[in-house]
N, C-alpha and C positions, 0 to 999 in steps of 0.2 A: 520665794521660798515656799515650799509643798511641805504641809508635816499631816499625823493624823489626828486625832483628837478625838473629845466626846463633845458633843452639844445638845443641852441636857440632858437625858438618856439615850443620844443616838449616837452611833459610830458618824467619825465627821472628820473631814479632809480642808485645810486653811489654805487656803491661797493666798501668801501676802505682799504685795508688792511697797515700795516705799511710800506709799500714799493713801493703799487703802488695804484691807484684809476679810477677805469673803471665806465665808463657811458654808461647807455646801455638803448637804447629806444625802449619799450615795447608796442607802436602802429606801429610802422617799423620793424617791422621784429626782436625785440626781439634784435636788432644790438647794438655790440662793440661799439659805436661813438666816446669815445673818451677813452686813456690808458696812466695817467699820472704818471711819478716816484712822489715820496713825496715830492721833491724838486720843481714839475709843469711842468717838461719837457716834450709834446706830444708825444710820441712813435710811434702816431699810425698817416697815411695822413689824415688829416682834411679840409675839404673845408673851404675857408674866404668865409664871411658874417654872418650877421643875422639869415637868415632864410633858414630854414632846406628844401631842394630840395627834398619833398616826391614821394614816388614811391608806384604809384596806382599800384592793382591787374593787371590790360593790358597793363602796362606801360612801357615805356622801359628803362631798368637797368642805363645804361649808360648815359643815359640823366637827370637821378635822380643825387641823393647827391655822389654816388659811388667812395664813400671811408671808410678809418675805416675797421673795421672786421663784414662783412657778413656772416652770416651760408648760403653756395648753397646746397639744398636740394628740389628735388629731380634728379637734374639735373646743370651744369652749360649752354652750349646751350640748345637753346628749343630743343626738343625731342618729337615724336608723335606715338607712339605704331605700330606697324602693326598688332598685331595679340594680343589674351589675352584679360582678362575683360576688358582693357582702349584701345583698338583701335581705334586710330583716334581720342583722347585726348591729348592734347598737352600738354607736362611737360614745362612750362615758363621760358624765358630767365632768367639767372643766377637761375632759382629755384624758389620755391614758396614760400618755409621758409622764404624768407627776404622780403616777400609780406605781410605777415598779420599782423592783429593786436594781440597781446599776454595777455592772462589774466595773471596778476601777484600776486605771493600771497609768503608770508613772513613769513617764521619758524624760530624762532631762529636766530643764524648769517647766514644763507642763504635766497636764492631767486631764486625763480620757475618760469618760464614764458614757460605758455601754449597754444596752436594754435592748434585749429581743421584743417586741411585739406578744400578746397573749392569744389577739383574736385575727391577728392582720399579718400580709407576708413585708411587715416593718420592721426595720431596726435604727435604732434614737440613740443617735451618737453625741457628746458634748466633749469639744477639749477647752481647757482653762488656762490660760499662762497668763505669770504676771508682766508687768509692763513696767518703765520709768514711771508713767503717767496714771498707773492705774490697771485694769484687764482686759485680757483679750479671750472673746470668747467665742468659738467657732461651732457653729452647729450643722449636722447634718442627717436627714433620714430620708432613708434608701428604701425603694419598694422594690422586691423582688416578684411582686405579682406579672401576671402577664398584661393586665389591664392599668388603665391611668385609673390614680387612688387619689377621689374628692377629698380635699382635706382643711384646715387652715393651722399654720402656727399661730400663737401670739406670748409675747412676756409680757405674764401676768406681775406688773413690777409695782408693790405694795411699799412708797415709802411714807418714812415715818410724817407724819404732819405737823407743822410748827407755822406759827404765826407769821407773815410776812413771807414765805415760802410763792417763788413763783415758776407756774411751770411755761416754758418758754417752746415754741414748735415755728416751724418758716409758713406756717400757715399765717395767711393776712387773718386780721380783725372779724371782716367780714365774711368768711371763708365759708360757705355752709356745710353744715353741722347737721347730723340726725338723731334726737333721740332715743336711747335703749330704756333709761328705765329713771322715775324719782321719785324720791318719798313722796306719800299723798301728803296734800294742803300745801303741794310749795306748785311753783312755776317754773320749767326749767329753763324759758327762754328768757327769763328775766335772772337765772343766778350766772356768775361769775365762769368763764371756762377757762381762764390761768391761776387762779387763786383757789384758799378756800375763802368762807367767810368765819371763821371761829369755831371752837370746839363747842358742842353743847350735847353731853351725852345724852344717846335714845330720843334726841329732837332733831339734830345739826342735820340739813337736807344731805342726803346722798344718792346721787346722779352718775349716769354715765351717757355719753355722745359718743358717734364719731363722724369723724370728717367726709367727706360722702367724695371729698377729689385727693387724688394719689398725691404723694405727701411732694415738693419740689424736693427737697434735699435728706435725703435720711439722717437725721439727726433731730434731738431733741434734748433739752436740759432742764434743771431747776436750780433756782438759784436761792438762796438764803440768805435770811437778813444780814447774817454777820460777810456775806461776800463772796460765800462760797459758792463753787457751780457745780453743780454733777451733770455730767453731759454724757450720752448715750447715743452713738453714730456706726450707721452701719449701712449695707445697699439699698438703698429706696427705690430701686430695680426689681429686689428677691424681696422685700418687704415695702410694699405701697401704702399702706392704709397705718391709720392710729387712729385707737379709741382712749380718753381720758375719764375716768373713774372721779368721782372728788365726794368725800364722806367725809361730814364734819359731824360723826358721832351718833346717825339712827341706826349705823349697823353695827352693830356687834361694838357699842358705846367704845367706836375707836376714832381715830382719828390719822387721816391717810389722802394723800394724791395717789392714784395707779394709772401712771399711763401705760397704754398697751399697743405697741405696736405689732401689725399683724400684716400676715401675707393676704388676707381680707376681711368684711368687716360682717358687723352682723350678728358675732356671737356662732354660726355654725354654717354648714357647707349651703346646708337646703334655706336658710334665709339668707344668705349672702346671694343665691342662684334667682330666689327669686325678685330681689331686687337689680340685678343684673350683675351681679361681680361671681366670678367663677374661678375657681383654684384646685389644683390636682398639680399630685406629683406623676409622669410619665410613666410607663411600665417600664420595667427595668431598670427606671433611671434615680436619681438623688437629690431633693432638696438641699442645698446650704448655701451657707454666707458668715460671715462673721461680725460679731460684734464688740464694739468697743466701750471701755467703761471707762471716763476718764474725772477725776477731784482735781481744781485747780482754784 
């Protein structure tokens, strides 16, 4: 079932299927905001208040609403070409995708939400249908330039944090791991990379890795003390790489797993390039694939 809605102050679109119900605002970036089981339980990190902390086109990510599940596209740090049709064009923090406003339009039991590009010859398609199992969600962006457009996806996927929560990948134990970034006075090779360890606001280490070898099977889940699993599967062909976030409360005294799976890794096109991983969409041609959201 598709209806529309407000979610806090935003115009907002539900997608509900028999198992879970997403809300997704189609003037912000087209964004996840919120991922509830049928029962109401939030899955996903949600800011308290009222009113929706938007994020202007030059604004800065993190000082917005940032949480929930973002599309980063075309980049997560900013990025600025050296060379090629866009030199010296800045690709914006966390991406531009979760910058615009989305036209939406409604076929049957799905929902489209469309975005022209502001600074790039891009256009950031998203369709959402529900599922028996939960959603299905199909992404694509098209470059209409005449050259290949350096770029990476990744879902930025912010959920909620609870104790006993684990997050599960087909990555072995030993699998090596890179790190992006942790709180000072902790050691990242010594914390935990499926769990967290406990909440402890403006203290709790918050880290992020990622996996430095293409994922074997695209899929990844988390599972909850009470049994539950949210599992998230999709082509590990179109998307190789995952980075995992895990923030037990120095950022923004919250508390949250985000994993992130990406078409590469790094955080943005020119550090992914210079570690050797490289990603562009064709000239002419179309990024996608889809994804799958499933509660059991």
């Amino acid at each position: 079932m598709i209806t529309r809605a407000t979610y806090k102050n935003r115009p907002a679109v539900i997608v509900e299927s028999p198992v879970l119900r997403a809300t997704f605002l189609p003037e912000d970036g087209g964004k996840m905001a919120s991922l509830k089981t049928a029962k109401g339980k939030e899955l996903l990190l949600v800011k308290k208040g009222e009113t929706y902390q938007t994020l202007d086109f030059d604004g800065d990510y993190v000082s917005s609403e940032c949480s929930a599940f973002d599309d980063m596209c075309p980049t997560i740090d900013p990025y600025t070409p050296l060379t090629g049709a866009h030199q010296g064009v800045t690709y914006p923090d966390h991406g531009e995708a979760c910058r615009l406003s989305y036209e939406v339009q409604t076929e049957g039991n799905a929902v489209a939400f469309t975005a022209k590009s502001k600074l790039f010859p891009l256009t950031y398609r998203k369709t959402v249908t529900p599922t028996e199992s939960g959603l299905s969600v199909f992404y694509a962006v098209e470059n209409a330039g005449a050259e290949a457009f350096p770029f990476l996806w990744a879902g930025h996927i912010m959920l909620q944090g609870e104790d006993g929560m684990v997050i599960r990948t087909p990555f072995d134990d030993d699998a090596e791991t890179a790190p992006c970034f942790c709180t000072k006075g902790y050691d990242i090779s010594t914390l935990p990379k499926n769990r967290l360890t406990g909440f402890n606001p403006g203290k709790g280490a918050a880290y992020k890795f990622y996996y430095t070898q293409k994922i074997k099977e695209g899929k990844f889940s988390v599972t909850y003390a009470d049994g539950k699993e949210l599992t998230f599967t999709y082509d590990g062909e179109k998307v190789p790489y995952l980075g995992v976030w895990l923030n037990n409360g120095e950022f923004q005294d919250i508390y949250n797993i985000a994993p992130e799976p990406c078409t590469i890794p790094f955080d943005a096109p020119d550090k992914a390039e210079k570690r050797g991983y490289y990603g562009a969409i064709p000239a002419k041609g179309t990024f996608e694939f889809a994804l799958q959201i499933t509660l059991k």
